[in-house]
Backbone as JSON Lines, residues from 0, in Angstrom:
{"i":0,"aa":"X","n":[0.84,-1.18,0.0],"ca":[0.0,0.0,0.0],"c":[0.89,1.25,0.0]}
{"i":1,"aa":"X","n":[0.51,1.98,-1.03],"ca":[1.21,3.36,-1.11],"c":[1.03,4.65,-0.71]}
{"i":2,"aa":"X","n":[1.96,5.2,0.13],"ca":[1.34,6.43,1.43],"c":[0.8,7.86,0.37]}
{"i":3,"aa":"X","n":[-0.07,8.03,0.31],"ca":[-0.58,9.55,-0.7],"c":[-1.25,10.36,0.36]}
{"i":4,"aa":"X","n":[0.02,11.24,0.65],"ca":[-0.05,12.52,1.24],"c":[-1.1,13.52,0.6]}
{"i":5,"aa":"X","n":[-2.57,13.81,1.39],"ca":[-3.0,15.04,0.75],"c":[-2.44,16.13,0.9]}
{"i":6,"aa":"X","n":[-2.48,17.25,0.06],"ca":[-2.04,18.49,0.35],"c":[-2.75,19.59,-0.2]}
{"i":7,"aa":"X","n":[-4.14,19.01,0.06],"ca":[-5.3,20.29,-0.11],"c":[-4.86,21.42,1.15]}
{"i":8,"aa":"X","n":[-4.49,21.12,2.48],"ca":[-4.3,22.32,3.18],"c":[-2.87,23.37,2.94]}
{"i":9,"aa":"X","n":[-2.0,22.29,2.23],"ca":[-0.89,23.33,1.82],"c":[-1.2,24.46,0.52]}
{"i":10,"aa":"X","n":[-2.24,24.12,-0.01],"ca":[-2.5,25.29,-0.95],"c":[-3.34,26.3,-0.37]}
{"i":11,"aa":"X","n":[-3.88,25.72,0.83],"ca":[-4.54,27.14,1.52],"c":[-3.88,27.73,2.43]}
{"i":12,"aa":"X","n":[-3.23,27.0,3.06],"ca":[-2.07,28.61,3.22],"c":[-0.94,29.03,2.8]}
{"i":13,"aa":"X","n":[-0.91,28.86,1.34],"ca":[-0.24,29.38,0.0],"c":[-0.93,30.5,0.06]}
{"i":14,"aa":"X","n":[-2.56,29.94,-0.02],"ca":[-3.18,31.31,-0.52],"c":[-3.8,32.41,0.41]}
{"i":15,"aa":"X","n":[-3.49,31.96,2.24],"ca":[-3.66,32.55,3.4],"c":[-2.61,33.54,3.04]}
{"i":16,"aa":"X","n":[-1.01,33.21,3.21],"ca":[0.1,33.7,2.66],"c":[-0.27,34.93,1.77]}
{"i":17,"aa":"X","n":[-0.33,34.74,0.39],"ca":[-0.39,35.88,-0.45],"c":[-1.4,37.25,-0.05]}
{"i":18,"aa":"X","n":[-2.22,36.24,0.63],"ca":[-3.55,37.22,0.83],"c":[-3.05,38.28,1.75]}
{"i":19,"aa":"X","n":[-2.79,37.59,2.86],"ca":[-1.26,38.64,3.78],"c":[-0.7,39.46,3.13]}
{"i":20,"aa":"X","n":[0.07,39.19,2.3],"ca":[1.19,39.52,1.83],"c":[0.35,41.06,0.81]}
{"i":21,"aa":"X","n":[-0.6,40.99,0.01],"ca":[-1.29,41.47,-0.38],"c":[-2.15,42.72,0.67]}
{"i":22,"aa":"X","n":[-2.44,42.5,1.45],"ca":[-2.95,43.43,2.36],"c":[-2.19,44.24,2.9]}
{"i":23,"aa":"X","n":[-0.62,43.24,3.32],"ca":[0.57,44.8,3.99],"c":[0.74,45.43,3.01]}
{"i":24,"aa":"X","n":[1.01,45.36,1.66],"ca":[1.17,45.83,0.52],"c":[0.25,47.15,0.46]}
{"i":25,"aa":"X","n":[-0.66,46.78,0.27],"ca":[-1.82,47.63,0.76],"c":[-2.02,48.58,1.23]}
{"i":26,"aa":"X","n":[-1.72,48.06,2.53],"ca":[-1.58,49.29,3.81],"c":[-0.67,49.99,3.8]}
{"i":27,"aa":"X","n":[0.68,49.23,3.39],"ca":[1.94,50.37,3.1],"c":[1.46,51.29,1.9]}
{"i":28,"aa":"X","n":[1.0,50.94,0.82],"ca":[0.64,51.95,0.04],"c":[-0.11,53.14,0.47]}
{"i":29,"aa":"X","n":[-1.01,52.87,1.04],"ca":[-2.1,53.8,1.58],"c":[-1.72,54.19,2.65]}
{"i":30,"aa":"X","n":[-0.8,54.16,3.65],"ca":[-0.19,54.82,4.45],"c":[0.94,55.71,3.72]}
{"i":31,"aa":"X","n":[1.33,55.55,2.41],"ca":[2.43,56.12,1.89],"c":[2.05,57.46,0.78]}
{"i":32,"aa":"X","n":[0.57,56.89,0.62],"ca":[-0.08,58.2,-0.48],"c":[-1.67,58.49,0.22]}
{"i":33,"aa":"X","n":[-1.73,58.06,1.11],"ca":[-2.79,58.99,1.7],"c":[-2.57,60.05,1.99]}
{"i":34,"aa":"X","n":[-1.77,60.89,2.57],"ca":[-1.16,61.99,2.8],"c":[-1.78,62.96,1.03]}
{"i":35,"aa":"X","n":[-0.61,62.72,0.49],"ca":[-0.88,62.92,-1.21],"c":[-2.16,63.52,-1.48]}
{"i":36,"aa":"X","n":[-2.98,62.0,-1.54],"ca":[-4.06,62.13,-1.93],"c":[-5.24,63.6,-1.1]}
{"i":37,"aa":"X","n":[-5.15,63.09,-0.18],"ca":[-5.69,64.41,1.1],"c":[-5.19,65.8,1.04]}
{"i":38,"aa":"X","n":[-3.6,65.99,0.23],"ca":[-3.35,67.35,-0.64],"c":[-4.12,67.82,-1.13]}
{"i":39,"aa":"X","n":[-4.08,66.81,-2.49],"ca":[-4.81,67.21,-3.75],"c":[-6.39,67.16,-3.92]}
{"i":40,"aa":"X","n":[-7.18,66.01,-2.66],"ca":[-8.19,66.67,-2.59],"c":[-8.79,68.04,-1.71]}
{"i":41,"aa":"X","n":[-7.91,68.58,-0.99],"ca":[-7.73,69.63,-0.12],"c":[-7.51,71.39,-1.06]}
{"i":42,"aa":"X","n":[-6.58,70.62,-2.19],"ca":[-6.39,72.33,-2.93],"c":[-7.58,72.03,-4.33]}
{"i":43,"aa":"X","n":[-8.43,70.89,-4.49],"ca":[-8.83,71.06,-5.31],"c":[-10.7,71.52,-4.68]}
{"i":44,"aa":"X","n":[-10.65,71.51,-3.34],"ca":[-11.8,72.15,-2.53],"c":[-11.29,73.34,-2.52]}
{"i":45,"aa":"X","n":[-10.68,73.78,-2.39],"ca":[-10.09,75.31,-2.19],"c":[-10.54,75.96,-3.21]}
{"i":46,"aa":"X","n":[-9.82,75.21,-4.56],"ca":[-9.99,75.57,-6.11],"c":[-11.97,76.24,-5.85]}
{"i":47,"aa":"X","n":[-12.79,74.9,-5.75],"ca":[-13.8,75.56,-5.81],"c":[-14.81,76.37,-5.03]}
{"i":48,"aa":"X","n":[-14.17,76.5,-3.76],"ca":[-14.88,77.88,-2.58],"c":[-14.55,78.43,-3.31]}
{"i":49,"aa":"X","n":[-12.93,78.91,-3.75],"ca":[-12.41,80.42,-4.32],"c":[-13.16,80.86,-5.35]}
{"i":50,"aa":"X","n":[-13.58,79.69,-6.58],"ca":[-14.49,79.74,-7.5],"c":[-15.72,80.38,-7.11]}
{"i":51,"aa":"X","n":[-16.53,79.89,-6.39],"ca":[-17.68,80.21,-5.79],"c":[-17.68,81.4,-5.13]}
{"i":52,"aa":"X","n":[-16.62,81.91,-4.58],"ca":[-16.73,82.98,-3.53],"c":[-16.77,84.56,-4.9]}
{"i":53,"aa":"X","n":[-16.25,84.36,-5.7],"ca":[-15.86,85.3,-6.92],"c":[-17.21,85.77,-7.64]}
């Protein structure tokens, strides 16, 4: 009789893994251009009070 190792659970946390890996990704991004982003939506509210106020 021949031993056959399943390894349905090693592909799920292959894909536990990436999913991780995928989310710090993530968060480092959006910790790295949120700032940015909160600029440019900040002078582009400005843009239109000043508009409006004229």
């Amino acid at each position: 009789m021949m031993y056959n190792p399943r390894e349905e659970g090693q592909g799920l946390v292959e894909y536990a893994l990436i999913l991780v890996l995928v989310a710090v990704v993530v968060i480092v991004v959006l910790a790295v251009l949120g700032p940015l982003v909160a600029n440019v939506f900040a002078q582009i509210n400005t843009a239109l009070v000043n508009a409006n106020a004229s």
